[in-house]
N, C-alpha and C positions, 0 to 999 in steps of 0.2 A: 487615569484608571486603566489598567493592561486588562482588557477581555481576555478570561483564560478558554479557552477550547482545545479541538483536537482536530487533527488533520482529515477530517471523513466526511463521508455525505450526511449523519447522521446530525453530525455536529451544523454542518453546514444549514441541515432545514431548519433547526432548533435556533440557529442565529438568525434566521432569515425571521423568523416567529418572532424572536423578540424586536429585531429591528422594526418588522409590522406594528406589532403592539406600540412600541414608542413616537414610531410617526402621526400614528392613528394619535395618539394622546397629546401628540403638542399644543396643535389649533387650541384645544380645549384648556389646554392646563396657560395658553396664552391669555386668550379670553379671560380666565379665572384672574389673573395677575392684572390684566388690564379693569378689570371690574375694582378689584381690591383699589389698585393706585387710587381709584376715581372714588369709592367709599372712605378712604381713607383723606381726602380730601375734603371730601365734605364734612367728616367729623371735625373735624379738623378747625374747620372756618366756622363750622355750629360755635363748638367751644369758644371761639375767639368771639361771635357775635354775644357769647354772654357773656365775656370776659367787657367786654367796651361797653353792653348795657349795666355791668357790674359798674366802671370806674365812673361811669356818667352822673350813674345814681349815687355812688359815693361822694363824684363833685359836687351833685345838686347840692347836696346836704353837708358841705365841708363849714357852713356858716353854724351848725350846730355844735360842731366839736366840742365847743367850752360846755355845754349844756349836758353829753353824756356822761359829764363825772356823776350828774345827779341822777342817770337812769340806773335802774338796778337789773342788772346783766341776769339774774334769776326767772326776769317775769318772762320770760319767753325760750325756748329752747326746743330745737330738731329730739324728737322721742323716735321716729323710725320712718329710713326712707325706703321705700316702695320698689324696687329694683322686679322686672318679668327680664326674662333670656330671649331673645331671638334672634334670627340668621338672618347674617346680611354676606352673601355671596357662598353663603355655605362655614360662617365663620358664626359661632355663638359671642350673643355680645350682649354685654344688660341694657335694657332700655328701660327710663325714669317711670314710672306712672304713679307716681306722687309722695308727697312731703307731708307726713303726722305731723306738726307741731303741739306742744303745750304750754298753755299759756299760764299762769299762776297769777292767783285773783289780787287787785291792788285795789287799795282804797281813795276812790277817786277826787274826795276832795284834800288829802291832805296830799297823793303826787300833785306833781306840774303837770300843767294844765296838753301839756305835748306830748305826754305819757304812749295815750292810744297812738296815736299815728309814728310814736317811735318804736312800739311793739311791729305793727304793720311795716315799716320801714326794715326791721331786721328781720321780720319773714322772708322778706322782697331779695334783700342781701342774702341770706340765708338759701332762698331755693335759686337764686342765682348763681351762688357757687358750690350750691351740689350739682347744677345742669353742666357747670361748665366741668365739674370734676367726674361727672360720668361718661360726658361728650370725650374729653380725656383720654378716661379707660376705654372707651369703642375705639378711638383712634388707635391707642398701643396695641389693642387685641388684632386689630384689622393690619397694620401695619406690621406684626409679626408675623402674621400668618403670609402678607405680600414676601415678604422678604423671603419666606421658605418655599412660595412658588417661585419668584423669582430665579433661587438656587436651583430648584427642579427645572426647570425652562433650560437657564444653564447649563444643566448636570446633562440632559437628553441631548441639548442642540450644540452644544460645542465639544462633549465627553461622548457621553455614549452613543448617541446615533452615529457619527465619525469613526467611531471605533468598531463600531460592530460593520460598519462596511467596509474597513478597513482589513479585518477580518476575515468578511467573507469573501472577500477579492485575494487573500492568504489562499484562504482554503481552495477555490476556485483553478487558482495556479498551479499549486499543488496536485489537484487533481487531473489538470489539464497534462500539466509537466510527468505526472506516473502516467497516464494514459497514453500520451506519446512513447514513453519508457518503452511499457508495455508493448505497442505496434512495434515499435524498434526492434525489439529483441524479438520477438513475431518473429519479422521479416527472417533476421537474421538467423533462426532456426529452421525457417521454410529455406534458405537459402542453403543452408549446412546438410541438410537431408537432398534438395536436391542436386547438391551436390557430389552426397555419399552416393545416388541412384547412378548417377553419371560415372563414377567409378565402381559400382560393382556391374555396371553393364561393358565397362570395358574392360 
């Protein structure tokens, strides 16, 4: 990215300000990327521990299988999960506070006798993989928002803090190089007059 400016002292404070401003900003906006990586990790590893206490419980009970043809997929179902927003490093992200289920009334002596604890069983499954599908969504929110510090981090410490001093060491020369100019041709008109003096005196 070419910093546009102009060859003057004016420009020159004005670059110095922003260069200011964006050193001042880095430590901060590092930290920020550094918190993220480490949140997004942890979501991370949440989801997966409910992903393994998910498959585990699925194992426990893989000897039922033949027996869910006889449950009826009706008596139990998620009605509304419970989502609040809060910030985790300065990034909104939903966080679970619970699981509505409804259950639909069954008549006990004519189901099987494993009825209740198969209801209970797909709650379990049930708010297992909405935890691990929220834990999920926090990871991709947190993780997006990394990646665009990260770019910022980038943008300042390899683009624009480089260029902006790159710039003002332009300007700097510039000014140095007219100012010399400047004395030069000084001189050289102090010299022309007194040299005109030296000839109208003789």
């Amino acid at each position: 990215m070419a910093i546009k400016f102009q060859y003057n002292k004016t420009a020159l404070g004005d670059l110095y300000k922003q260069l200011k401003v964006r050193r001042r900003a880095l430590p901060t906006i590092k930290s920020k990327e550094s918190a993220l990586r480490m949140e997004v990790k942890r979501a991370k590893n949440i989801a997966g521990k409910f992903r393994t206490q998910l498959n585990e419980l699925t194992a426990r009970h893989d000897y039922m299988m033949a027996m869910w043809g006889e449950f009826d997929p009706e008596l139990v179902r998620i009605d509304y999960v419970r989502l609040a927003e809060g910030k985790v490093a300065g990034v909104r992200v939903p966080i679970l506070e619970g699981i509505d289920f409804s259950e639909k009334e069954y008549d006990l002596f004519s189901s099987p006798a494993w009825t209740a604890d198969g209801v209970e069983l797909v709650k379990k499954i049930g708010g297992l993989m909405v935890e691990s599908e929220v834990c999920m969504r926090r990871s991709e929110l947190l993780d997006r928002a990394r990646k665009k510090t990260t770019q910022k981090v980038n943008l300042y410490e390899k683009v624009q803090i480089p260029g902006y001093e790159e710039a003002i060491l332009k300007i700097k020369r510039f000014l140095e190089d007219e100012e010399n100019l400047s004395k030069s041709s000084q001189k050289i008109v102090k010299q022309r007059h007194k040299a005109q003096e030296r000839r109208a005196v003789v």
